[in-house]
VOBA-1610 file (N, C-alpha, C; in pm, whole numbers, padded with zeros to 5 digits, always signed):
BEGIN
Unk+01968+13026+16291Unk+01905+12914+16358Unk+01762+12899+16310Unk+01718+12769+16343Unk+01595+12720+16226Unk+01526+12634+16328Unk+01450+12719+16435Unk+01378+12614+16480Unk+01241+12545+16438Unk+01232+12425+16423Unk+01122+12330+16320Unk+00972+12348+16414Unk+01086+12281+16555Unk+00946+12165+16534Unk+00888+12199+16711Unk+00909+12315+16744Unk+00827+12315+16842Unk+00684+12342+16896Unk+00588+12368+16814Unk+00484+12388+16834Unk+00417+12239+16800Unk+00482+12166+16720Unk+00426+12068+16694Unk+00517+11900+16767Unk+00552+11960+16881Unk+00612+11925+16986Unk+00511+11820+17081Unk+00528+11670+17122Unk+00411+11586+17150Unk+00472+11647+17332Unk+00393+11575+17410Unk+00416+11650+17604Unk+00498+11532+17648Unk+00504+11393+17577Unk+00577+11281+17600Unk+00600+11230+17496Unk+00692+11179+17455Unk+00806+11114+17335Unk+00730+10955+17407Unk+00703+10912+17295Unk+00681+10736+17306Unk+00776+10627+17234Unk+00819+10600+17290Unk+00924+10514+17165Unk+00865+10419+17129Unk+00739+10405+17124Unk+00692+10278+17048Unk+00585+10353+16955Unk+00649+10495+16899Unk+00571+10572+16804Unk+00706+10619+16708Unk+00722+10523+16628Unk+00796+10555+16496Unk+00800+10700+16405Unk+00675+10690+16412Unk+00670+10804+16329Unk+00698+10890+16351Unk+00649+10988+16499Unk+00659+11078+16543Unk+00819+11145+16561Unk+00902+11000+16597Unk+01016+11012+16620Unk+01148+11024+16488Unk+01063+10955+16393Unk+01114+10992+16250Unk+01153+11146+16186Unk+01042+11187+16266Unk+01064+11374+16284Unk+01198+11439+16290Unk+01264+11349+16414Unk+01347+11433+16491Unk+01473+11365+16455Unk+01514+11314+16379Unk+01647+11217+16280Unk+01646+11326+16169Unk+01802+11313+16143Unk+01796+11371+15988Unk+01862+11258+15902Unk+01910+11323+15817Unk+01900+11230+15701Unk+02013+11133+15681Unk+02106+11147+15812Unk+02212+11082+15838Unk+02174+10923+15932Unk+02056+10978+15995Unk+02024+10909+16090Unk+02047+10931+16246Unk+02096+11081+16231Unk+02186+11145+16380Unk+02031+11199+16469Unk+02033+11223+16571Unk+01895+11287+16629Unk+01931+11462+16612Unk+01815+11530+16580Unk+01828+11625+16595Unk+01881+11759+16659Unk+01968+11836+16694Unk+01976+11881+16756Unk+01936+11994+16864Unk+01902+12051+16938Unk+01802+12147+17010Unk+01814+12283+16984Unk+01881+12318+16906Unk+01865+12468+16818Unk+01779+12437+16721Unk+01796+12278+16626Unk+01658+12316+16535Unk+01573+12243+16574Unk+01526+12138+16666Unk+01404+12098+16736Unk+01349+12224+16770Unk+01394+12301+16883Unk+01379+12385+16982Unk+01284+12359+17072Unk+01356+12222+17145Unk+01302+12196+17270Unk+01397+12222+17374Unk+01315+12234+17495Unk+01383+12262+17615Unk+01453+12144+17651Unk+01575+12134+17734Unk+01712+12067+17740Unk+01610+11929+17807Unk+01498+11951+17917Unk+01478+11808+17934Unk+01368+11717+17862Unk+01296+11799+17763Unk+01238+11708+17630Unk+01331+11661+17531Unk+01427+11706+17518Unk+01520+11708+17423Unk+01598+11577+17468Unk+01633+11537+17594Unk+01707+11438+17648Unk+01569+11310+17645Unk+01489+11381+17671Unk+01351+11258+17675Unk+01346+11215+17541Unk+01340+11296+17457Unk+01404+11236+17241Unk+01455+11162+17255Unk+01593+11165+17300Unk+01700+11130+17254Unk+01690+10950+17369Unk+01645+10928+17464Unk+01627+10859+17509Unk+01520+10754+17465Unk+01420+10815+17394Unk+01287+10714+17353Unk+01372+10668+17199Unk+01429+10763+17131Unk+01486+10721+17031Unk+01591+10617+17036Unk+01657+10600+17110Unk+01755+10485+17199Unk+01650+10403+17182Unk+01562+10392+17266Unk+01507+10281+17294Unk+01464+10222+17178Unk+01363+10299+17126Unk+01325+10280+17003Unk+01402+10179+16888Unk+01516+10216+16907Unk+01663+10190+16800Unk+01674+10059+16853Unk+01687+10005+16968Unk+01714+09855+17059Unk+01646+09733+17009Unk+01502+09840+17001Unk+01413+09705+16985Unk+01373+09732+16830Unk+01472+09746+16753Unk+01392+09730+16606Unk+01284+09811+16533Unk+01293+09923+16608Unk+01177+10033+16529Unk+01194+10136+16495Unk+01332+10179+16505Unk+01395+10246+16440Unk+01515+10234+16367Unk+01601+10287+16244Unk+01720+10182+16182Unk+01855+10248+16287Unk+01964+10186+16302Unk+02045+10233+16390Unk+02150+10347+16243Unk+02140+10282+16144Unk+02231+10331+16013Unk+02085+10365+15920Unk+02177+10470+15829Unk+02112+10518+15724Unk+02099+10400+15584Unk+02028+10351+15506Unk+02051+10258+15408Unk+02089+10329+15231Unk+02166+10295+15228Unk+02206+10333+15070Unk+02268+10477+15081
//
């Protein structure tokens, strides 16, 4: 197990912050999962929720291109 990205872990997920959330996608376009984030189960659902949102309104791609 390969956890990345928790120290560099934000205290609230914004979904109107692209970038940050670009982090936590791989290269499929799937969200990360919480063995290699290694966030706790309710930041991890707070991801996966801003990333939703995110995805709705056009600021994130729902598919991978090419």
């Amino acid at each position: 197990m390969m956890k990345r990205f928790k120290k560099d872990a934000p205290a609230y997920f914004d979904y109107k912050d692209p970038k940050t959330l670009l982090r936590y996608i791989n290269a499929y376009g799937q969200v990360e999962p919480a063995s290699k984030t290694g966030l706790p189960a309710k930041q991890q659902r707070q991801l996966a929720t801003a990333i939703k949102r995110a995805r709705h309104l056009a600021l994130l791609p729902f598919v991978v291109q090419g």
